[in-house]
Structure formats: structure tokens, C-alpha cells
mmCIF file of the C-alpha atoms, coordinates in Angstrom:
data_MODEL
# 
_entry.id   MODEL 
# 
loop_
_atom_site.group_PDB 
_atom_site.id 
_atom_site.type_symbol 
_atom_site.label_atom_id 
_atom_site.label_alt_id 
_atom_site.label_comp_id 
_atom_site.label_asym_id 
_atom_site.label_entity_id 
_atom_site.label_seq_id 
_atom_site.pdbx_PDB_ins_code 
_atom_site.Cartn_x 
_atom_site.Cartn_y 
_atom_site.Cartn_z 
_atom_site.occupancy 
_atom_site.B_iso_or_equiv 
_atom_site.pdbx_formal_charge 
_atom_site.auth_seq_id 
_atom_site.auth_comp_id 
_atom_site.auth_asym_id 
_atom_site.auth_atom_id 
_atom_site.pdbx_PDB_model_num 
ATOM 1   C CA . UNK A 1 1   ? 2.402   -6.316  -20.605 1.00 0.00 ? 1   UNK A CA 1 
ATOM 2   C CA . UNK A 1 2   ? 0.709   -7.070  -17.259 1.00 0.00 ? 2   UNK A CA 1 
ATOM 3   C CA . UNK A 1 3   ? 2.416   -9.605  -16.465 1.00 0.00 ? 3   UNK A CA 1 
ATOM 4   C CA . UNK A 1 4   ? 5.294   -6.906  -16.365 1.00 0.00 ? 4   UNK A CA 1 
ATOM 5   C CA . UNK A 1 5   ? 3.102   -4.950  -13.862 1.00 0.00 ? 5   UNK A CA 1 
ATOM 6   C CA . UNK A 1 6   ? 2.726   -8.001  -11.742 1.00 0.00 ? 6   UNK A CA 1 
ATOM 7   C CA . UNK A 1 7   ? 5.750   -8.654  -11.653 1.00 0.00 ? 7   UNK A CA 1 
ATOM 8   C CA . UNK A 1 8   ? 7.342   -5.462  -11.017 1.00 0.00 ? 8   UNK A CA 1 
ATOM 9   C CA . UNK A 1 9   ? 4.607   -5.183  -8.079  1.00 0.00 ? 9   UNK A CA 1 
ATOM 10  C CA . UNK A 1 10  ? 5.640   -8.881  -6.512  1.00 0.00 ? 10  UNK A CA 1 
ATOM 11  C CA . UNK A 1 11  ? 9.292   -8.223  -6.877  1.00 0.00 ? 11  UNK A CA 1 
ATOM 12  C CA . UNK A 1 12  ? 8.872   -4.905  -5.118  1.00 0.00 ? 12  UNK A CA 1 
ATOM 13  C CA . UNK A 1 13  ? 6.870   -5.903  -2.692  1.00 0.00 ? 13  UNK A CA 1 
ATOM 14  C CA . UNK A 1 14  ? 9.043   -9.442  -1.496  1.00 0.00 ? 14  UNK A CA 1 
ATOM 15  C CA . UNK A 1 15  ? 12.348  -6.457  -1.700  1.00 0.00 ? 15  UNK A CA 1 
ATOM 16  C CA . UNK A 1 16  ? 10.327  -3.929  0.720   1.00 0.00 ? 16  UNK A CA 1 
ATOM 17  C CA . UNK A 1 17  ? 9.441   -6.935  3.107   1.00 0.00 ? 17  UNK A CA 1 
ATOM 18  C CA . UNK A 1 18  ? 12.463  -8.440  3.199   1.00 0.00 ? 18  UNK A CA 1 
ATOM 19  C CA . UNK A 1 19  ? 13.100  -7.681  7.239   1.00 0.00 ? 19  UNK A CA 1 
ATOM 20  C CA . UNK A 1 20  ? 10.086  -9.908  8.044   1.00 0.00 ? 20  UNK A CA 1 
ATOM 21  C CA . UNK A 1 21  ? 10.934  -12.354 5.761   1.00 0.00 ? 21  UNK A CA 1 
ATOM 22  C CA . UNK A 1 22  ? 9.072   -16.045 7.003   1.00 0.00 ? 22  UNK A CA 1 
ATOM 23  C CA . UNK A 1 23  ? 7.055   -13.891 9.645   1.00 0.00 ? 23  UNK A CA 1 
ATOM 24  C CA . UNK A 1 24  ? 3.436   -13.165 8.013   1.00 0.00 ? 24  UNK A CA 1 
ATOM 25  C CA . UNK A 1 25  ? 2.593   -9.916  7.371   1.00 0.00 ? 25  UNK A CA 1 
ATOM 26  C CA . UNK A 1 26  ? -0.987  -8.311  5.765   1.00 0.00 ? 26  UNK A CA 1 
ATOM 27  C CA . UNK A 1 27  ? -0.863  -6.340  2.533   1.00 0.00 ? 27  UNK A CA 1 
ATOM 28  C CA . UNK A 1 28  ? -3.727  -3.836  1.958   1.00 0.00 ? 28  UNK A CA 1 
ATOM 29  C CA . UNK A 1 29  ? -4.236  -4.201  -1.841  1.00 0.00 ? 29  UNK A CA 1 
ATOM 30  C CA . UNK A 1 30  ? -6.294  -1.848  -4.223  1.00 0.00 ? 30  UNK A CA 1 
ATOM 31  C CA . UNK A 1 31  ? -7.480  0.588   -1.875  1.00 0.00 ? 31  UNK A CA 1 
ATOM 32  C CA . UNK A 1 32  ? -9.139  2.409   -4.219  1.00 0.00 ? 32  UNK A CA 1 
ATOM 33  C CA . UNK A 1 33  ? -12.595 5.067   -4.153  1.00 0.00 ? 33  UNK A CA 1 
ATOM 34  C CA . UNK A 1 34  ? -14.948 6.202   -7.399  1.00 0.00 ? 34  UNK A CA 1 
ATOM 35  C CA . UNK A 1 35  ? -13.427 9.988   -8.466  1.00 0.00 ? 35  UNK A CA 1 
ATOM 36  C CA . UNK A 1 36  ? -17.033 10.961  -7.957  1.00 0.00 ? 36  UNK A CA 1 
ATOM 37  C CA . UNK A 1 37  ? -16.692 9.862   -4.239  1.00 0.00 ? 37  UNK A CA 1 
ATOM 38  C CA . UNK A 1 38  ? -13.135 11.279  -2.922  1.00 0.00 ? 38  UNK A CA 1 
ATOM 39  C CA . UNK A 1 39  ? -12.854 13.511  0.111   1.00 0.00 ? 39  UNK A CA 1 
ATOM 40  C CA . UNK A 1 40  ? -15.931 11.910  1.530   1.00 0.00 ? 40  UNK A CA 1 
ATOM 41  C CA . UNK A 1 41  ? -14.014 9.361   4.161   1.00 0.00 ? 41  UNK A CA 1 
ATOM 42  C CA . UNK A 1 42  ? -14.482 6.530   2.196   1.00 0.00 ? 42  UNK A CA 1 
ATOM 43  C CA . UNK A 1 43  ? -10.319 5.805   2.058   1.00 0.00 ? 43  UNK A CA 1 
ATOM 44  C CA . UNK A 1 44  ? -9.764  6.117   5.745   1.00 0.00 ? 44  UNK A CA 1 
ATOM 45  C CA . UNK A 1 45  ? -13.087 3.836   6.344   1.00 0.00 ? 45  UNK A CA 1 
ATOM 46  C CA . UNK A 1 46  ? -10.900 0.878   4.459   1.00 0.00 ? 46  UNK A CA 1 
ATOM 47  C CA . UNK A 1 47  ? -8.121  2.149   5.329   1.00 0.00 ? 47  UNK A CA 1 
ATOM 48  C CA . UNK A 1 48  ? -9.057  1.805   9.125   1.00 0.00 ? 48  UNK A CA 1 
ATOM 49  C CA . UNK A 1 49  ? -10.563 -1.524  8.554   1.00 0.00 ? 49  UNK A CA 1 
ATOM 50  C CA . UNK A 1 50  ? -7.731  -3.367  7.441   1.00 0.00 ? 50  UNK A CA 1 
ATOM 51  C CA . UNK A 1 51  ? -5.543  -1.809  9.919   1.00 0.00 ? 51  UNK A CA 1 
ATOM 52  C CA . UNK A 1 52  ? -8.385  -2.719  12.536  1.00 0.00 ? 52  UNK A CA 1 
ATOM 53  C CA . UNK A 1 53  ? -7.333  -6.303  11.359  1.00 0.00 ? 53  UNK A CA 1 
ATOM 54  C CA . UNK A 1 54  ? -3.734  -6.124  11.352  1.00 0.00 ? 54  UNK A CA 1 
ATOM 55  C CA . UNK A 1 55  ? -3.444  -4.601  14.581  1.00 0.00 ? 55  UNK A CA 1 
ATOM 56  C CA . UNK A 1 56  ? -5.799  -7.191  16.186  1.00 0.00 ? 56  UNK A CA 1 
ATOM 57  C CA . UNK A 1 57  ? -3.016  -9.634  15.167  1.00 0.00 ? 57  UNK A CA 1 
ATOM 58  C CA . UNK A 1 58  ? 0.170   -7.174  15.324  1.00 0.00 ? 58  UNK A CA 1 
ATOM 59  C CA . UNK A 1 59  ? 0.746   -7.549  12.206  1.00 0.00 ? 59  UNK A CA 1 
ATOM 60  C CA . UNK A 1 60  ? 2.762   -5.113  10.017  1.00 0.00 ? 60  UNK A CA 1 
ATOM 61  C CA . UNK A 1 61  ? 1.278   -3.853  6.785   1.00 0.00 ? 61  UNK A CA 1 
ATOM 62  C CA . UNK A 1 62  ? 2.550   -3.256  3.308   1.00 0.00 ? 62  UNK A CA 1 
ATOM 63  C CA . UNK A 1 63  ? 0.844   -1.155  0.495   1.00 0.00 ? 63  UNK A CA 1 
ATOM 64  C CA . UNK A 1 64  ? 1.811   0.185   -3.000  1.00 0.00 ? 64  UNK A CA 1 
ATOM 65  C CA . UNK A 1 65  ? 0.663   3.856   -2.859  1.00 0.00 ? 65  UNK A CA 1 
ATOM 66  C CA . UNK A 1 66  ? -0.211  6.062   -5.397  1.00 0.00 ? 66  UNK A CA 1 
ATOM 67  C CA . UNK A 1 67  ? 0.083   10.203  -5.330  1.00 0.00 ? 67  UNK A CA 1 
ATOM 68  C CA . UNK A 1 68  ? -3.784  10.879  -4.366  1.00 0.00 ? 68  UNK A CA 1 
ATOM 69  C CA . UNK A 1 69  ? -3.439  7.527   -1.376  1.00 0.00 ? 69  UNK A CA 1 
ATOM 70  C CA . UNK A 1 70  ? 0.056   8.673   -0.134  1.00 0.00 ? 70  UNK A CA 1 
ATOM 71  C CA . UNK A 1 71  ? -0.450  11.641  2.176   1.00 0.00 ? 71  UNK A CA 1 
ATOM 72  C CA . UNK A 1 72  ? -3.720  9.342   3.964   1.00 0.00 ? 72  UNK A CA 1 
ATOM 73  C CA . UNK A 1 73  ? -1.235  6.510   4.697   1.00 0.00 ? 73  UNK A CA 1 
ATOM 74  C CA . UNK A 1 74  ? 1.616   8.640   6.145   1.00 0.00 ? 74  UNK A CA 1 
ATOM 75  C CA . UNK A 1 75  ? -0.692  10.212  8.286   1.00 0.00 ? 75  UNK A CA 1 
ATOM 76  C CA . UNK A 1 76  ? -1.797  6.986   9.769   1.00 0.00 ? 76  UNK A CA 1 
ATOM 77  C CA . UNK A 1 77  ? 2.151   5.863   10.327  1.00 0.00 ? 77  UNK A CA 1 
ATOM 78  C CA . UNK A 1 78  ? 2.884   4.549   6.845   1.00 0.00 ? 78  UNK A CA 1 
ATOM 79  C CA . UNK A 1 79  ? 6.362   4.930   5.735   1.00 0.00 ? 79  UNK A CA 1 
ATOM 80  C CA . UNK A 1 80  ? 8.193   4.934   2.331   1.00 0.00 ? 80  UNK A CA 1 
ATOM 81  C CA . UNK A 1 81  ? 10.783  2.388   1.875   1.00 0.00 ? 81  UNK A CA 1 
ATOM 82  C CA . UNK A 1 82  ? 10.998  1.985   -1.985  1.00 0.00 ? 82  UNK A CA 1 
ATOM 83  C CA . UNK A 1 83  ? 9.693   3.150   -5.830  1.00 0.00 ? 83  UNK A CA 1 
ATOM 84  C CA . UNK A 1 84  ? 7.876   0.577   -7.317  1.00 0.00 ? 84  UNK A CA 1 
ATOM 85  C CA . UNK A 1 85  ? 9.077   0.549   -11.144 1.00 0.00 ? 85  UNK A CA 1 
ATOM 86  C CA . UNK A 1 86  ? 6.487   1.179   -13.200 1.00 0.00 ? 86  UNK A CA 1 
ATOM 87  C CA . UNK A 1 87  ? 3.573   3.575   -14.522 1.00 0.00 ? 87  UNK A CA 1 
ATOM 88  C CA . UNK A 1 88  ? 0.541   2.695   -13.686 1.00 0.00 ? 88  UNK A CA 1 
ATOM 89  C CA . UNK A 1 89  ? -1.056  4.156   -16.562 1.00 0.00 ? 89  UNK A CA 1 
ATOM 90  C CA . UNK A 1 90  ? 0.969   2.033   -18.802 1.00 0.00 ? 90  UNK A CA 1 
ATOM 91  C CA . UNK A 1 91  ? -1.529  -0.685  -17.184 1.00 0.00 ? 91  UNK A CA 1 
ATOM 92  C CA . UNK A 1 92  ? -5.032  0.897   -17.694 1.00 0.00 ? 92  UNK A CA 1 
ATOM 93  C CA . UNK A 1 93  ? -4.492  2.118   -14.113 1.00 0.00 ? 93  UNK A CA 1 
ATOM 94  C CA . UNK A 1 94  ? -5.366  6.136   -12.847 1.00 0.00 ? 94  UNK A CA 1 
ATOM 95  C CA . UNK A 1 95  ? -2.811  6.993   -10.962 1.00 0.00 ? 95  UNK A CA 1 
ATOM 96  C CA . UNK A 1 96  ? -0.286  9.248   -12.720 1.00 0.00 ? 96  UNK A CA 1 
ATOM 97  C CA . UNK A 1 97  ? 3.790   9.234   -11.856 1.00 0.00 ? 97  UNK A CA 1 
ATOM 98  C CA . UNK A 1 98  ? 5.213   7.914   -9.007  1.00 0.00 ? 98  UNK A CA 1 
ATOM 99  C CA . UNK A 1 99  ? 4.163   4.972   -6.819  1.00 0.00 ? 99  UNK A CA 1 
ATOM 100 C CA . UNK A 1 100 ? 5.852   3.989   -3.643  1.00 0.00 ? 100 UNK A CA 1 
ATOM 101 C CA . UNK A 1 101 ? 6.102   0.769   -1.528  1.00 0.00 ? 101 UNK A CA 1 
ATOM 102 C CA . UNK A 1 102 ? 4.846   1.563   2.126   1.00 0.00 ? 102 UNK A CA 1 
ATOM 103 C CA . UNK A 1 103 ? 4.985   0.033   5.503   1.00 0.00 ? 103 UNK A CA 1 
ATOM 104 C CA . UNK A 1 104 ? 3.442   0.586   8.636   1.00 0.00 ? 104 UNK A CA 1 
ATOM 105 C CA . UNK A 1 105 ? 5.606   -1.406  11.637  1.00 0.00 ? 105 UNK A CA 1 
ATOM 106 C CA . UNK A 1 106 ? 2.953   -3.764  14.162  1.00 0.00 ? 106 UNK A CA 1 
ATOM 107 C CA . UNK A 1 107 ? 1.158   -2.507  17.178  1.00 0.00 ? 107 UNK A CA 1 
ATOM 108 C CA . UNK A 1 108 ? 4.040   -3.439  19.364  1.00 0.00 ? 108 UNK A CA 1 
ATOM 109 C CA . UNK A 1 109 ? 6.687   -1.872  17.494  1.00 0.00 ? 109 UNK A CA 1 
ATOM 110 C CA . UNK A 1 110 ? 4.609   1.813   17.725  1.00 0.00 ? 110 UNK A CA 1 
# 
């Protein structure tokens, strides 16, 4: 069974960056904060430091996102481009319903 998840994941994530296929790219993965510490800045604090890093390099940026990361990354110039096709709590994961595959162009494409 996770190897289902993993896959599902990879495959949706090599469809979503398909445009910059052979030019590298950084993926933000597991950006994740303790339910006892949410709404406290923690996300946009990793958030903002991997995007610190990809924008140093001009990089663009992929991330799965779940309901409760979604909103964070759109306001920071994330965009949806796909479903990823599976439930996350079919995996031990949280997140309930939909996830999404987002991207976020590089600095010089802003």
C-alpha cells in the first residue's frame, strides 16, 4: 500500500513538472507543523526558507498541498496545476480529501 502512495506522488509530480523537464527544479516536501502549534507562523517560517533557497538560485518550486497548507502557498504565488490521486489518510497521513500538485514559476518568471 505505500508503495501505491509513492507512486501516485512520483508520477504526479514528474506529470506537473513536465514543462521543465531536464532543467532542475526544488520540491518543498512534508511541510508539515504539530496541530498543537498551527496559526503560530511556523508554516510560512519553512515555507519562506525554502523559497529563500529557490529564489537564490531561480529555481521553480513544486509541492503536494493538502486543504489546511493550500490557502498559505497560493498566497505566496503557488498555483494548482493537478489532483494528486490518492487519500492521504489511506496512508496514516492527516490530511483529509483533496490534495493538489502546486507550482510556484522562478524569480525571473514573476
Amino acid at each position: 500500500m505505500e508503495n501505491a502512495a509513492f507512486r501516485a506522488v512520483f508520477y504526479a509530480e514528474a506529470q506537473t513538472m513536465q514543462p521543465y523537464m531536464g532543467q532542475p527544479y526544488l520540491e518543498l516536501r512534508l511541510l508539515a507543523v504539530d496541530p498543537d502549534h498551527l496559526r503560530q507562523g511556523i508554516g510560512t517560517q519553512l515555507l519562506n526558507h525554502g523559497l529563500s533557497k529557490a529564489d537564490a538560485a531561480d529555481l521553480p518550486v513544486y509541492l503536494a498541498a493538502g486543504h489546511q497548507g493550500r490557502p498559505l502557498y497560493e498566497r505566496y504565488g503557488f498555483r494548482v496545476v493537478g489532483e494528486l490521486p490518492f487519500n492521504a489518510l489511506d496512508y496514516g497521513g492527516r490530511s483529509r480529501g483533496t490534495h493538489w500538485c502546486m507550482t510556484r514559476p522562478p524569480k525571473s518568471a514573476r
